[in-house]
C-alpha positions as a printed Julia matrix, in Angstrom:
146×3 Matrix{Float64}:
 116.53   81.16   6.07
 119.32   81.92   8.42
 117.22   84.95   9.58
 114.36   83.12  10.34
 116.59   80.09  12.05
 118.37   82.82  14.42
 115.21   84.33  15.14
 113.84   80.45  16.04
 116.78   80.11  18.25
 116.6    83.3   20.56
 112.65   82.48  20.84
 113.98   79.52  22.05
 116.76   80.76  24.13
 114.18   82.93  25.73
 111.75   80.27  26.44
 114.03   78.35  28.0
 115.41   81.04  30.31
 111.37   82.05  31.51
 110.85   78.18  32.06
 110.18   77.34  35.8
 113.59   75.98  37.42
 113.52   72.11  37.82
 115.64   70.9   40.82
 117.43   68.18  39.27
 117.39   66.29  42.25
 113.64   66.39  42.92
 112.46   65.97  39.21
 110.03   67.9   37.31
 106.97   68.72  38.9
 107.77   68.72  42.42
 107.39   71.5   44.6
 110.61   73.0   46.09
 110.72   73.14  50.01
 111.88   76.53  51.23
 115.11   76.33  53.05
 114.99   77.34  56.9
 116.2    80.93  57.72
 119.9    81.51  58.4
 120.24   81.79  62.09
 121.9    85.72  63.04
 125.71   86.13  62.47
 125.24   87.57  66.16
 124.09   84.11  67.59
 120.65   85.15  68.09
 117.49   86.7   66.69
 116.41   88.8   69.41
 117.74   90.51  72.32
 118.86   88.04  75.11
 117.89   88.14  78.7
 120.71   90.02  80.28
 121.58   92.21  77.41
 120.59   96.29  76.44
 120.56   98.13  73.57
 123.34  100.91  73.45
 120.48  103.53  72.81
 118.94  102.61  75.82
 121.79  103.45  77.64
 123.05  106.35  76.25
 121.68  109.97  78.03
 120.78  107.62  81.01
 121.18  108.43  84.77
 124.66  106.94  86.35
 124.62  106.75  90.44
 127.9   106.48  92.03
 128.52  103.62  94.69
 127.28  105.77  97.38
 123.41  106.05  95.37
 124.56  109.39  94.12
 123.78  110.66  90.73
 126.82  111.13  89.33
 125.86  112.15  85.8
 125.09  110.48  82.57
 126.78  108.15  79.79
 127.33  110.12  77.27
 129.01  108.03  74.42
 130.82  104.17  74.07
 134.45  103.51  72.87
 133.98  100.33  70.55
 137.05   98.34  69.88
 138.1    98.38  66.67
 139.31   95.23  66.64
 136.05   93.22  67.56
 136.54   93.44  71.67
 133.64   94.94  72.14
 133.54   98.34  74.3
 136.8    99.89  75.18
 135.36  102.21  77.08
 132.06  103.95  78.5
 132.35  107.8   78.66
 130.49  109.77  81.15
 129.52  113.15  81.69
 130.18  113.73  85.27
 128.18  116.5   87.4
 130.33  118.54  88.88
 129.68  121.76  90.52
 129.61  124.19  87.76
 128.85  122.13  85.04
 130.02  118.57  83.76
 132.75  116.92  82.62
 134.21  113.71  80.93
 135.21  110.94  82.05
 135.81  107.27  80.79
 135.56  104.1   82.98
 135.58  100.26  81.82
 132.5    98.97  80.87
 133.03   96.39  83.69
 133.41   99.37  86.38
 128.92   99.59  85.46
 126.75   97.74  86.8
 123.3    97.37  85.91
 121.52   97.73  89.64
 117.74   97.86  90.37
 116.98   98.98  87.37
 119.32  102.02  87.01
 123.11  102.37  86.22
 125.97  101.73  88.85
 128.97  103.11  88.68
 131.52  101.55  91.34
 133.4   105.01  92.02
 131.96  107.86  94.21
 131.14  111.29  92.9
 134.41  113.02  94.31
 136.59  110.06  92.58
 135.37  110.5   89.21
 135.35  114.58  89.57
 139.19  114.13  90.69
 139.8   111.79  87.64
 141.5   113.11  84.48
 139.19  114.62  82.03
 138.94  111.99  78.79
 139.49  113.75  75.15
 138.38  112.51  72.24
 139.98  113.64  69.12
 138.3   115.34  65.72
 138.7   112.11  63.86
 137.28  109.71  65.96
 140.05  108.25  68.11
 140.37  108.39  71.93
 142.57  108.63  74.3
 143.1   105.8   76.22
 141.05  105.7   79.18
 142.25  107.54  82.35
 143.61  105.44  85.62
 141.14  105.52  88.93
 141.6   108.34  91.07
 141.46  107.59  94.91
């Protein structure tokens, strides 16, 4: 008898759990409404007027202020601290080859559809190079050379 009054009680127990959920508010029988979507923790759901994607940017053309291709961004410094970019790294043409270079984010502009950066050429080939270490930290950015 106790066999058969456990087994009565996890039928039971199971039933109950595979039952349809009844909002206690709404009552039995009463459809649920689906709750509206979450809006993004970013603000927004799609990309804003104004705004690119990183991976646009990246291994794009950068023209000094004088419309002179300078060279290319070749990476971003995020801010580990939530402040967005720290820094935009470029690979500069120079005459034998390239080399790197960091500027502030607010130093490019975004200019008839191409990348401006507001140093010539010769300034950012005179600036210090910018080294990034094995483990993922910078440097901090090098000062303007005029």
């Amino acid at each position: 008898m106790k066999a058969s009054a456990l087994s009565a009680a996890a039928i039971a127990a199971l039933l109950a759990l595979s039952a349809p959920a009844v909002d206690a508010f709404q009552g039995p029988g009463v459809a649920r409404k689906s709750q509206p979507a979450t809006s993004n923790p970013a603000g927004s759901n799609a990309i804003l007027p104004g705004q690119i994607r990183a991976s646009k940017i990246i291994g794009a053309p950068l023209y000094d202020k004088n419309d002179e291709k300078a060279g290319s961004v070749a990476d971003f410094i995020l801010d580990t601290r939530g402040a967005a970019v720290a820094a935009v790294v470029i690979d500069v043409a120079m005459l034998i080859g390239s080399k790197t270079v960091a500027v502030k984010m607010s130093d490019i502009a975004w200019e008839s559809n191409r990348l401006v950066v507001k140093y010539t050429l010769r300034e950012l080939q005179r600036t210090v190079d910018y080294r990034m270490s094995g483990d993922g930290a910078a440097s901090a950015p090098s000062e303007e050379a005029r």
